[in-house]
C-alpha positions as CSV (number, residue, x, y, z in Angstrom):
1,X,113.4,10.7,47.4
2,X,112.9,10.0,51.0
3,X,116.7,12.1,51.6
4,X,115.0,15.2,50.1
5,X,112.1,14.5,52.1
6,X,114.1,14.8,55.3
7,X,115.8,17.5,54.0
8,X,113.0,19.4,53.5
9,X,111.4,18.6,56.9
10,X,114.3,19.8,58.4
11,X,114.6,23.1,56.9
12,X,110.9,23.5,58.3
13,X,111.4,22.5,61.4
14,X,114.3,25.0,61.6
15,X,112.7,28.1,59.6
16,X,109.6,27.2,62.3
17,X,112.5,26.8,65.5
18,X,114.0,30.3,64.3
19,X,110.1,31.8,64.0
20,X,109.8,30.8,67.7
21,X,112.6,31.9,69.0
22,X,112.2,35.7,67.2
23,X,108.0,35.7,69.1
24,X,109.9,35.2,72.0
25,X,112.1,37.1,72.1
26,X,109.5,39.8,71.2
27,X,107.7,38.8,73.7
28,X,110.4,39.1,76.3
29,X,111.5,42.8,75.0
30,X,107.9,43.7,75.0
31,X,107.6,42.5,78.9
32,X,110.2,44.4,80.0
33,X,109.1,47.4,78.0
34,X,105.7,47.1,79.7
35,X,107.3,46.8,83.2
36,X,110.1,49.8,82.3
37,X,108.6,52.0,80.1
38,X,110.7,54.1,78.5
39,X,110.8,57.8,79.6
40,X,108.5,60.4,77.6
41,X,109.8,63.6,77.4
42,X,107.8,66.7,77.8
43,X,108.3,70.1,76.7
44,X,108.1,72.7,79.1
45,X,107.4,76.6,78.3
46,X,107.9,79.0,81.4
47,X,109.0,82.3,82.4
48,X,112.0,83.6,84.2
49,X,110.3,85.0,87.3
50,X,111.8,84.7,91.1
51,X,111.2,82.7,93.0
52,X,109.1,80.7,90.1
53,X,111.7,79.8,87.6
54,X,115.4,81.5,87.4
55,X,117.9,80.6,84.8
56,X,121.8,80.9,84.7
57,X,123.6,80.6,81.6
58,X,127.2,79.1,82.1
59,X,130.0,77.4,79.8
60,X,129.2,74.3,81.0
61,X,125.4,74.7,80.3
62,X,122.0,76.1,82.0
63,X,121.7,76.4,86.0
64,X,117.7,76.3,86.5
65,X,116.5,76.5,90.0
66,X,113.0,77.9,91.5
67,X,109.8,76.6,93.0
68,X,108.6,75.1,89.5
69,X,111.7,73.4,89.0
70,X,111.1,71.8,92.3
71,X,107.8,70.9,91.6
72,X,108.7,69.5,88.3
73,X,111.5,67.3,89.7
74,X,108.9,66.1,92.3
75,X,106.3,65.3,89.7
76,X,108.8,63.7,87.0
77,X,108.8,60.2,88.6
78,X,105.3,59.9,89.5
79,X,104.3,60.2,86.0
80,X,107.6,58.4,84.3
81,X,108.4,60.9,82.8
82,X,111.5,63.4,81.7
83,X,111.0,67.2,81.9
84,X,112.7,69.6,79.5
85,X,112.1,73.5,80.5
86,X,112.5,75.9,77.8
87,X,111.7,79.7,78.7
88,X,108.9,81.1,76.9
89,X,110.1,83.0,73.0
90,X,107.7,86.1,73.3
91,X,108.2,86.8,77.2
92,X,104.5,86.5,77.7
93,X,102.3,84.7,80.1
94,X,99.7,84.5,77.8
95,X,96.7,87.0,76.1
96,X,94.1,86.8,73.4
97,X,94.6,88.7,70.7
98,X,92.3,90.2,68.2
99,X,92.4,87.6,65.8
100,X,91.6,85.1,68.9
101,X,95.2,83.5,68.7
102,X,96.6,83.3,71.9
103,X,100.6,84.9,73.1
104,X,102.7,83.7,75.6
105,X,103.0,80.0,77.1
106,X,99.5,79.3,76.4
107,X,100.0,80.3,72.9
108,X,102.7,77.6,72.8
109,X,100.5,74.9,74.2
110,X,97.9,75.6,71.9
111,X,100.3,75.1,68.9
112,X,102.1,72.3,70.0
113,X,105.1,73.5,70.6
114,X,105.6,73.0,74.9
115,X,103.0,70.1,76.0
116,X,103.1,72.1,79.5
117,X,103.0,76.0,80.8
118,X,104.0,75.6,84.0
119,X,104.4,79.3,85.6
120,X,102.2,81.4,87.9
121,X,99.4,81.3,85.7
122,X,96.2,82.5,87.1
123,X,93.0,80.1,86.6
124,X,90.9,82.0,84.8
125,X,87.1,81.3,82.8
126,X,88.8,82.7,79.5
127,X,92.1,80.4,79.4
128,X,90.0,77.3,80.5
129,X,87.5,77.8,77.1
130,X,91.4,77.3,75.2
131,X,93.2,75.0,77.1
132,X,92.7,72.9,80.2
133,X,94.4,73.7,83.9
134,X,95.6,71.7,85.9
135,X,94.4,71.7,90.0
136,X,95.7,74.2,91.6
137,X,99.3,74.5,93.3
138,X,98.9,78.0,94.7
139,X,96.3,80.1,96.2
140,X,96.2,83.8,96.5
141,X,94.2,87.0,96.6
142,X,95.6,90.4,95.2
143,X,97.9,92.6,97.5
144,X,98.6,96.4,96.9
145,X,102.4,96.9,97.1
146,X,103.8,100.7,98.6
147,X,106.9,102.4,99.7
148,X,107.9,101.4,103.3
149,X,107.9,104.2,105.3
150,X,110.6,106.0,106.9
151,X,111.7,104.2,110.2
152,X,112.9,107.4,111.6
153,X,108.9,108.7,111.0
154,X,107.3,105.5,112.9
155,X,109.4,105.9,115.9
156,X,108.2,109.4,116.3
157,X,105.2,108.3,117.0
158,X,106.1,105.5,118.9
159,X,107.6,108.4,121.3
160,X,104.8,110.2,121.7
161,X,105.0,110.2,125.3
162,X,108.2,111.5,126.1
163,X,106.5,115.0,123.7
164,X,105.0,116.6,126.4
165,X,108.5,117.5,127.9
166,X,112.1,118.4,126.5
167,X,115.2,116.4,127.2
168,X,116.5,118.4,129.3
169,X,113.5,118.5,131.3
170,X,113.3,115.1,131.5
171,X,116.9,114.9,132.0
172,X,116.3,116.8,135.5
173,X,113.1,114.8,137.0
174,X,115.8,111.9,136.6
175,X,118.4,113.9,138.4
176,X,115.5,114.9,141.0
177,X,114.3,111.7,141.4
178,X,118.0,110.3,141.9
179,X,118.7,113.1,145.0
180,X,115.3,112.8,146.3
181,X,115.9,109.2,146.7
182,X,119.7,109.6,147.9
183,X,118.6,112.6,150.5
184,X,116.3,109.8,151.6
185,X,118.7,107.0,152.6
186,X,121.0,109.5,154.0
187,X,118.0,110.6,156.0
188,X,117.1,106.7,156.9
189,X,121.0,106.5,158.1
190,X,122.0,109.7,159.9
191,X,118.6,110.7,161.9
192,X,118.2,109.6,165.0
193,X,114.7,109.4,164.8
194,X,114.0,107.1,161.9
195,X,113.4,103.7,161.9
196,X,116.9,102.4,161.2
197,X,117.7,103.6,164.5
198,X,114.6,103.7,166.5
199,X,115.3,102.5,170.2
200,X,111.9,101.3,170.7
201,X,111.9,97.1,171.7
202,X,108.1,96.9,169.2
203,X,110.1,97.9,166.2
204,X,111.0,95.0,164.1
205,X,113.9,94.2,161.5
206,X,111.6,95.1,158.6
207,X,110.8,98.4,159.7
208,X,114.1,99.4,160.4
209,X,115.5,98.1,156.8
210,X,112.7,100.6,155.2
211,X,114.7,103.4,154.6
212,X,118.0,101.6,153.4
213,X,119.3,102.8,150.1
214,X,117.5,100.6,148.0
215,X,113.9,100.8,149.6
216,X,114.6,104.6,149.7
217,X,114.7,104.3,145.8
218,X,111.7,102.5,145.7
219,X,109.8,105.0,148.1
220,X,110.3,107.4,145.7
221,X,109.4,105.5,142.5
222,X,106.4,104.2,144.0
223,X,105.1,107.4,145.1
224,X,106.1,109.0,141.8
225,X,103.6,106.3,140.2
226,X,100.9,107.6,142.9
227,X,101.5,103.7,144.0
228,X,102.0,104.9,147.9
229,X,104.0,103.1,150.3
230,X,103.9,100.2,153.2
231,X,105.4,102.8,155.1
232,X,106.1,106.4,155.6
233,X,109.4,107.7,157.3
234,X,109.1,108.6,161.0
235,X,111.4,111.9,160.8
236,X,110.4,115.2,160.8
237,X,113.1,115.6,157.9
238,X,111.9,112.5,156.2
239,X,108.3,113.7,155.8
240,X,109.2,117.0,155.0
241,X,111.2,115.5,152.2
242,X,108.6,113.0,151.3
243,X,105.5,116.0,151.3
244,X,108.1,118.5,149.1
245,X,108.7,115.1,146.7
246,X,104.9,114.5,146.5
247,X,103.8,118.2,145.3
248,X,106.7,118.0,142.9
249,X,104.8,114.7,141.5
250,X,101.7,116.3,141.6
251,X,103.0,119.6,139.9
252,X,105.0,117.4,137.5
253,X,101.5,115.3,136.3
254,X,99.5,118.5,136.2
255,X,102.0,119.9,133.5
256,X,102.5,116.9,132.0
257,X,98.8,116.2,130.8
258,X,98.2,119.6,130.0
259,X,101.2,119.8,127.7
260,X,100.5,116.8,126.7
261,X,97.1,117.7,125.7
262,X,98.6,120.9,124.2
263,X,100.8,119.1,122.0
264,X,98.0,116.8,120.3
265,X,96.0,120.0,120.1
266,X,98.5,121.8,118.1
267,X,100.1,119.2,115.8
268,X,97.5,117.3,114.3
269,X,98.9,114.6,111.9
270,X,99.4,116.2,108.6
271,X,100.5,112.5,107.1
272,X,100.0,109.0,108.4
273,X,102.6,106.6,108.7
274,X,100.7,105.1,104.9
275,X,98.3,106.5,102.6
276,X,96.0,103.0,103.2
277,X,95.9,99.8,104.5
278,X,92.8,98.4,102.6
279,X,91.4,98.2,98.9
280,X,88.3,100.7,100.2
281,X,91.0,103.1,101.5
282,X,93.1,103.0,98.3
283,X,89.7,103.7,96.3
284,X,88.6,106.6,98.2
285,X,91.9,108.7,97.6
286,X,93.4,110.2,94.8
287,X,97.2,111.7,96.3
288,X,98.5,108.0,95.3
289,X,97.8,106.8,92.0
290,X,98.2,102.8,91.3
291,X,98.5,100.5,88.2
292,X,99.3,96.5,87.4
293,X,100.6,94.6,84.7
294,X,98.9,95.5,81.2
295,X,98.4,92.1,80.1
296,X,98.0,90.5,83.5
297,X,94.8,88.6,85.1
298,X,95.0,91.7,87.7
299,X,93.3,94.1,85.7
300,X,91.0,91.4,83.9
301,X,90.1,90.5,87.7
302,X,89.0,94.0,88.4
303,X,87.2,94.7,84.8
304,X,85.1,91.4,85.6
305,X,84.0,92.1,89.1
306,X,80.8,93.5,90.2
307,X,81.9,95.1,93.7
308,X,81.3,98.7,93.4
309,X,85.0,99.5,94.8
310,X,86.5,96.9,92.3
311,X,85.0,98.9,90.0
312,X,85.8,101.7,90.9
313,X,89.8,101.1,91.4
314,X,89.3,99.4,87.2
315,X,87.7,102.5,85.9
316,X,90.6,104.8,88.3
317,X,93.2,102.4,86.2
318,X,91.9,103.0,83.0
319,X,91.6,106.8,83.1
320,X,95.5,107.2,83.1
321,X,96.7,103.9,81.3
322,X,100.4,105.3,81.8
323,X,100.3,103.6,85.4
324,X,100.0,100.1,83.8
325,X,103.7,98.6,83.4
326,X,104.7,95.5,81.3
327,X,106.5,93.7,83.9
328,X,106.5,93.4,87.8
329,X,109.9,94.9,87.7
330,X,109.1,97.6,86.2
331,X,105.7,98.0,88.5
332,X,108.1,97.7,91.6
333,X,110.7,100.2,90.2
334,X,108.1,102.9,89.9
335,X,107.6,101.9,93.6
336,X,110.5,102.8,94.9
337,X,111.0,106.0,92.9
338,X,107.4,107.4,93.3
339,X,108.3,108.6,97.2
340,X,105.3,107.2,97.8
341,X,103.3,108.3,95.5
342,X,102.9,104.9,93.4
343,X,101.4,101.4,94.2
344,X,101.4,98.4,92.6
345,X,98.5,95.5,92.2
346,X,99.7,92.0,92.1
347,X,98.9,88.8,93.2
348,X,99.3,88.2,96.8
349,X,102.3,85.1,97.3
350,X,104.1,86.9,94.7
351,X,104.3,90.1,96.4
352,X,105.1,89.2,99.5
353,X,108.0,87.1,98.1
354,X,109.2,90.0,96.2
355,X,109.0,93.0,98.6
356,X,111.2,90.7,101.5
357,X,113.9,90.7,98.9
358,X,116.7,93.4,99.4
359,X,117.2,96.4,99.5
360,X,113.6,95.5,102.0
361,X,112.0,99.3,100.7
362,X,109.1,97.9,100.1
363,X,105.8,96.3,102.0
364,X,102.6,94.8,101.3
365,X,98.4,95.8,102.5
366,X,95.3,94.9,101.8
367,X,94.1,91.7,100.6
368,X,91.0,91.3,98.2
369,X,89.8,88.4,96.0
370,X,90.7,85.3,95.4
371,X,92.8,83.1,92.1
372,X,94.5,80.6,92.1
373,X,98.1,79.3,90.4
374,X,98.0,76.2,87.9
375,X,99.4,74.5,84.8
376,X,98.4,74.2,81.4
377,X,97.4,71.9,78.8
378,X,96.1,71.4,75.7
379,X,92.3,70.9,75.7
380,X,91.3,67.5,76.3
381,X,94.7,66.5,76.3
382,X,95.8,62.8,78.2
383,X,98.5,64.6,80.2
384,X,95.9,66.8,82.0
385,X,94.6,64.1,83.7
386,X,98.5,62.8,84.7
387,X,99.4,66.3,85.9
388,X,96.3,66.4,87.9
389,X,97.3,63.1,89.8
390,X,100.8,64.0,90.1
391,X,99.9,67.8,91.7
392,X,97.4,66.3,94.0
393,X,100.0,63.3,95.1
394,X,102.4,66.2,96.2
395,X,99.7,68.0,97.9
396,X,98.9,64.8,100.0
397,X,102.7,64.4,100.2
398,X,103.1,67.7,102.1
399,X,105.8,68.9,99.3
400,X,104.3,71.5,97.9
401,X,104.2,73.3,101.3
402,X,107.7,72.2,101.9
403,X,108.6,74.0,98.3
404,X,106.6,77.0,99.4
405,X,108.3,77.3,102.5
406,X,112.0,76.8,100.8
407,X,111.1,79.4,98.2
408,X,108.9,82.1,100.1
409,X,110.7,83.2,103.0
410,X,112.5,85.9,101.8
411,X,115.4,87.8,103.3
412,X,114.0,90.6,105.2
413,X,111.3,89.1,106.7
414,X,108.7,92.1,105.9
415,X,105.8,90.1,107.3
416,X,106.9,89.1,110.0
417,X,107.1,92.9,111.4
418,X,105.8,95.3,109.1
419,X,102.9,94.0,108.2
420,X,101.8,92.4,111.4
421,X,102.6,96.3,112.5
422,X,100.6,97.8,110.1
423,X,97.8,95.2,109.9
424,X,96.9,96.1,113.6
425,X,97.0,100.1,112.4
426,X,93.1,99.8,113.2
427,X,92.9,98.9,116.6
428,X,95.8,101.8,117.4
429,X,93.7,104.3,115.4
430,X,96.6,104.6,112.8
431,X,99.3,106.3,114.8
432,X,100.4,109.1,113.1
433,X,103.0,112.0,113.2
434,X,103.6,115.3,112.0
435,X,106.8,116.1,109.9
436,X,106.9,119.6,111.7
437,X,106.1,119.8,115.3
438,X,104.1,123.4,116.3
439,X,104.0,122.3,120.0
440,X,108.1,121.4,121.3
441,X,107.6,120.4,124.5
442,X,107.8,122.0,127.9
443,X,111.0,123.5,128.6
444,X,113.2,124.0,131.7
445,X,111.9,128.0,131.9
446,X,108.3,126.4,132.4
447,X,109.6,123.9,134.4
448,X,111.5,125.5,137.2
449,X,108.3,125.8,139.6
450,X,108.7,122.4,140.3
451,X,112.3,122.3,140.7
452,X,112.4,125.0,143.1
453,X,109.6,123.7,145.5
454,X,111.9,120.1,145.5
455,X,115.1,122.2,146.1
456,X,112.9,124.3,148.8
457,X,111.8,121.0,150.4
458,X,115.3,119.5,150.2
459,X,116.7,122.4,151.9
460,X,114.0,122.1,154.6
461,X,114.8,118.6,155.1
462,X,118.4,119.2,155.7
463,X,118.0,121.9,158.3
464,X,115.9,119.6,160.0
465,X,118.2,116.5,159.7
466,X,121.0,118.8,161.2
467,X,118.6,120.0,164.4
468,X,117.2,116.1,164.7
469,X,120.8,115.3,165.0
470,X,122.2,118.1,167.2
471,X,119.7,117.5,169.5
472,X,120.4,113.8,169.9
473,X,124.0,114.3,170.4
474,X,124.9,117.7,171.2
475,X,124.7,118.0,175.0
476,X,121.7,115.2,174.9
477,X,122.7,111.8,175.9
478,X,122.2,108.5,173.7
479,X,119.6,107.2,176.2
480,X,117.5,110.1,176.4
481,X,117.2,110.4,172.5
482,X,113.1,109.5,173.3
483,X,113.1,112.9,175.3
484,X,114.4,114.9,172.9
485,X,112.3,113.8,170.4
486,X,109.1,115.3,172.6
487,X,111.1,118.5,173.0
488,X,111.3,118.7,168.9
489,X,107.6,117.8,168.7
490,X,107.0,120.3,170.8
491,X,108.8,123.0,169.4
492,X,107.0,122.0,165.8
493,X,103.7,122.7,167.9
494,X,104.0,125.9,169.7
């Protein structure tokens, strides 16, 4: 009796021995569960839009790359968590329909089948009554994308100045500056009676270098400027040069501004380097019609507001629905085939990623509103909350603008000239240029007069360089150069 006894005692203590053994070892498993959860998986609906989210389908498998798969990798470990991104069935961002189901990513929150949208989706009052968004990743107003114009067109006016006169005109007041200036150092080296080879003890080093080749050149550049000169040359032959020079810059101004004037008389620009440069501008024309993405938060934006000229560019929209496109590749397609004669409405980050893409035809104006970029949810749903923490951590983190600055800088850095250009169009009073000039410039025919009063002068100047010459060496000694000097004074005032 008592060996069954301790039988049985035995087998309790070892049934009780193997209970304690299986809590603990619960226990243990449960601990390191609690300090290594293991990873969730979330499902992940977006759409295929650069730089947002691209996809490449190989053998191997799916390449994904973009600014959301960044920002998903970045927010994966902060909420312990595994990311799986599918692309969107329907190809929709997302739109109520009439039976109040909703399309697109947020209809695939909303029935469970992606826990996330994660895409450029705008935050809007209609999608937050639905579903909840997350804080925002990206802030924007609404651009209006046009054809760039002609580069060829914008230098035209650039060169305004240089209108007044032909090339070949031009071509010989270079020519005319270059002899007046070499007459001039020859003048300065040869003539006895310059300061280069005055005799006189008072005359210092710098006034005898003032006439040397290169300050001749500057002598006549200066004057042509009306700038004057430290010094005028002490020849007979050098100030008849210099007077003939200065009524050929005087004669040369004169026709200058009055052609000048002439030619923004007679060609008044017909077209400006763009049709507009604002949303007030684009509303006020009709040669360019515009348009958006049908089931975008663009046009909803516009239908919405109260600002008379928002209103305005809805009802414009809405009178010819055929300029609403259902993509923004389509929209920027009809761009660049319009000749100008099409724009496109889109949210502002997005539009100035696309347009600094190759083949760099396009630009971006204006800027009007404001929306913002975030992710969705389902209504009241735990992960809001997580995806919140996790955008806000980044934001602190200084990641998101590092993402941004990876995935925004395009190739053709459009903003960097073109619309810094354009932007300052108002302070330059939109310079603009006529495709057809009436007015051609001066030409040489028109243009002789002053030629022949400089060739006049030069010719002048020469006789007199000869005489200044002869008469300091031909039968008059190199000490008594002072004495011819007053006998050619005196000749010049009988």
């Amino acid at each position: 009796m008592s060996m069954s006894l301790k039988k049985f005692m035995f087998s309790i203590n070892l049934v009780s021995l193997g209970f304690f053994l299986l809590i603990s070892f619960q226990c243990i498993v449960t601990l390191a569960e609690a300090k290594n959860p293991a990873k969730k998986v979330i499902k992940v609906s977006t759409f295929q839009i650069h730089p947002f989210y691209m996809e490449e389908k190989h053998e191997s498998g799916r390449e994904q790359h973009g600014y959301i798969v960044d920002m998903l990798a970045e927010m994966a470990p902060l909420m312990n968590v595994t990311f799986e991104i599918n692309l969107v069935k329907d190809g929709h961002f997302g739109q109520i329909r009439e039976d109040g189901n909703w399309t697109g990513m947020i209809g695939e929150v909303i029935s469970g089948h992606a826990d996330i949208a994660a895409a450029p989706l705008t935050l809007t009052l209609d999608r937050l009554k639905h579903v909840d968004m997350s804080f925002p990743f990206l802030s924007s107003g609404y651009k209006i994308v046009i054809k760039k114009p002609d580069l060829t067109q914008v230098t035209r006016g650039l060169f305004i100045v240089l209108k007044p006169f032909t090339t070949p005109v031009w071509c010989f007041i270079i020519l005319a500056y270059v002899l007046t200036g070499s007459f001039l150092a020859i003048i300065g080296r040869i003539s006895p009676y310059e300061w280069t080879n005055a005799s006189d003890v008072d005359v210092d080093s710098e006034k005898r270098s003032s006439f040397n080749c290169m300050n001749s050149f500057w002598f006549t550049f200066s004057t042509f400027m009306w700038q004057g000169y430290r010094i005028a040359p002490r020849s007979y032959s050098g100030r008849t040069l210099s007077v003939f020079w200065w009524i050929f810059v005087l004669v040369t101004l004169v026709l200058y501004i009055g052609s000048m004037a002439a030619h923004l008389l007679a060609n008044r620009p017909k077209n400006e380097f763009l049709p507009f440069t604002t949303f007030h501008e684009m509303a006020k024309q009709s040669e360019v019609r515009y348009g958006a993405v049908k089931s975008g938060s663009t046009v909803r934006y516009f239908k919405r507001s109260s600002v008379p000229v928002e209103r305005h560019i809805y009802e414009n929209i809405m009178k010819d629905q055929s300029v609403l496109t259902s993509s923004v590749r389509e929209g920027l397609q009809r761009v660049r085939e319009s000749e100008g004669k099409y724009a496109y409405i889109m949210e502002g980050d997005l539009a100035e990623f696309l347009v600094s893409q190759k083949p760099c035809d396009l630009m971006v104006v204006g800027d009007i509103g404001d929306h913002s970029y975030s992710f969705v949810t389902q209504k009241n749903s735990l992960l809001s909350n997580e995806v919140n923490q996790a955008i806000i951590r980044l934001k602190e983190m200084n990641i998101i603008k590092k993402i941004h600055e990876k995935w925004m800088l395009g190739e053709c850095h459009t903003k960097i000239f073109w619309e810094v250009f354009m932007d300052g169009q108002a302070y330059f009073d939109k310079l603009t240029s006529a495709h057809d000039d009436i007015f051609s410039g001066l030409s040489v025919t028109l243009f002789a007069g002053p030629l022949i009063i400089l060739l006049i002068g030069m010719i002048i100047a020469g006789s007199l360089l000869v005489a200044e010459v002869f008469l300091s060496g031909g039968g008059i000694k190199r000490h008594n150069i002072r004495e011819g000097g007053h006998q050619l004074r005196e000749s010049f005032n009988e």
